[in-house]
N, C-alpha and C positions, 0 to 999 in steps of 0.2 A: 329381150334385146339379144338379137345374134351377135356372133364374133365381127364382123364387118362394121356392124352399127354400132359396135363398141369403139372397136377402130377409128371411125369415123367420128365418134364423139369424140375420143382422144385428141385427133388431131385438130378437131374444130376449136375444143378446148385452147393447144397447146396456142393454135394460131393468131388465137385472142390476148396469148402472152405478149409483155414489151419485151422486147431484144435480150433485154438484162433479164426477165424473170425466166427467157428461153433459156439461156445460160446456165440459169442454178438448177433449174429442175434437169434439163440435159448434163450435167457434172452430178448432180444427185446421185439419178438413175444410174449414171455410171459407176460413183462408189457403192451403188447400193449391189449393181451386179458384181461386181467386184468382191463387196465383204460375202458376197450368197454362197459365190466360188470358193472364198478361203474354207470360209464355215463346215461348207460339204467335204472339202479335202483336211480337214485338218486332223481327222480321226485317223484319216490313213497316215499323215504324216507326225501323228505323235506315235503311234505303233510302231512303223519306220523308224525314232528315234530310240524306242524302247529296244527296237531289235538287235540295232547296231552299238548301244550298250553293252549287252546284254553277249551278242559275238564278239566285243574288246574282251570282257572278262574273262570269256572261256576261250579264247585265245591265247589270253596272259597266266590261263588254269593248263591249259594244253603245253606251254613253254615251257614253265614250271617242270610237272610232271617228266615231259622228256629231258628236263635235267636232271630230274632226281634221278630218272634209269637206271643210270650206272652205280648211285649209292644203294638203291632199294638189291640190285643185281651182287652185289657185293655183301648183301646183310647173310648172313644164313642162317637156319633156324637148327636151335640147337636141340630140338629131336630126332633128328634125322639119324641118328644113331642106334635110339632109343629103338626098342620093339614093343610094340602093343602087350599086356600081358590078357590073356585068355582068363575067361571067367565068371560069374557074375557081377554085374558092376559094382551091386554094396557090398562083395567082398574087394574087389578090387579099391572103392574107398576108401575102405575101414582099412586095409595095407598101408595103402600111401599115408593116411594120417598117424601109425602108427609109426609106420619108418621115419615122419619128420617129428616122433617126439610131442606131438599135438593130442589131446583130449578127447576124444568122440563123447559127448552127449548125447546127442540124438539124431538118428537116420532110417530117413521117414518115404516111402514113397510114394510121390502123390499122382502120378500117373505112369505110366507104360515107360520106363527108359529115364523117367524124370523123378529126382531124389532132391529132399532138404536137409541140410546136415546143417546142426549147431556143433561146434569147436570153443577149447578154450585153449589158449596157449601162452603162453609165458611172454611169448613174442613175434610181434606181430608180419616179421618178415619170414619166419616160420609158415606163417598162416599163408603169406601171399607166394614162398613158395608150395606150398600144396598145390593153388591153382595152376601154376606152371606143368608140375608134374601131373594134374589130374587134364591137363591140354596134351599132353606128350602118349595119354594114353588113349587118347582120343573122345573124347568125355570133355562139354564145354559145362563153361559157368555161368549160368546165365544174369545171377545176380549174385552180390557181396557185401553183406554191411558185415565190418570191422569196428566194437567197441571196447573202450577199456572195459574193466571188469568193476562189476558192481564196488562200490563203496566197502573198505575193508581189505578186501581183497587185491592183488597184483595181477597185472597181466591184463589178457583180450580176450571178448568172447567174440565168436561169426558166426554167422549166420548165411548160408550161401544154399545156391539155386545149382544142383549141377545137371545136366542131361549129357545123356548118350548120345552120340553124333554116328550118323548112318554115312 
């Protein structure tokens, strides 16, 4: 059966309809092209919706932001004074935990530029200033666990990750 003769049966069909049964099947077909239309557009217009979510938010991130400018512009960092000391780095460590009074255990390194040091210190803002000052001389910390000290004993022990920053 070709398109025509299909056609043609359609309409022989339809023509055998009573008035009323033209009615429903012609309201049908028409919701039915109707839901086909929604169905195919609805991918695009849930994305659409995601999108324009999605630009309120970082709209309301971008407004934000240029409020803060002027405090971030205002913060200043208090090395800026400081000068790098020259050297090698784990003597450069082993100084700074010295000068804060802190315990060097152990300084170990595990690759090119990158060092594990354990600490014990009486007190543990001692300890978190070290990290300050070992930022100041250019040397970040990549990780930090701070614990009390074993049972018995007072104080904190760390355990920290530092690398050299190029």
């Amino acid at each position: 059966m070709n398109g025509s003769n299909f056609l043609a049966a359609i309409n022989n069909w339809f023509a055998q309809r009573e008035p009323r049964e033209r009615l429903i099947v012609s309201a049908g077909a028409v919701i039915v092209v109707i839901a086909a239309v929604y169905m195919a557009l609805l991918p695009s217009l849930s994305k659409a919706t995601q999108l324009e979510q999605r630009y309120q938010i970082l709209q309301s991130d971008l407004q934000w932001l240029s409020e803060q400018s002027q405090t971030v512009s205002r913060l200043e960092n208090s090395c800026v004074s400081k000068s790098i000391q020259k050297g090698a780095v784990k003597d450069l460590i082993t100084r700074l935990v010295r000068r804060n009074q802190i315990k060097l255990t152990t300084i170990a390194e595990q690759r090119q530029g990158q060092y594990l040091v354990y600490l014990e210190s009486a007190s543990a803002n001692r300890i978190l200033q070290l990290t300050h000052q070992l930022a100041c001389q250019g040397l970040s910390v990549n990780a930090l666990k701070v614990s009390s000290a074993t049972t018995g004993e007072s104080g904190y022990q760390a355990r920290m990750e530092v690398q050299h920053v190029k």
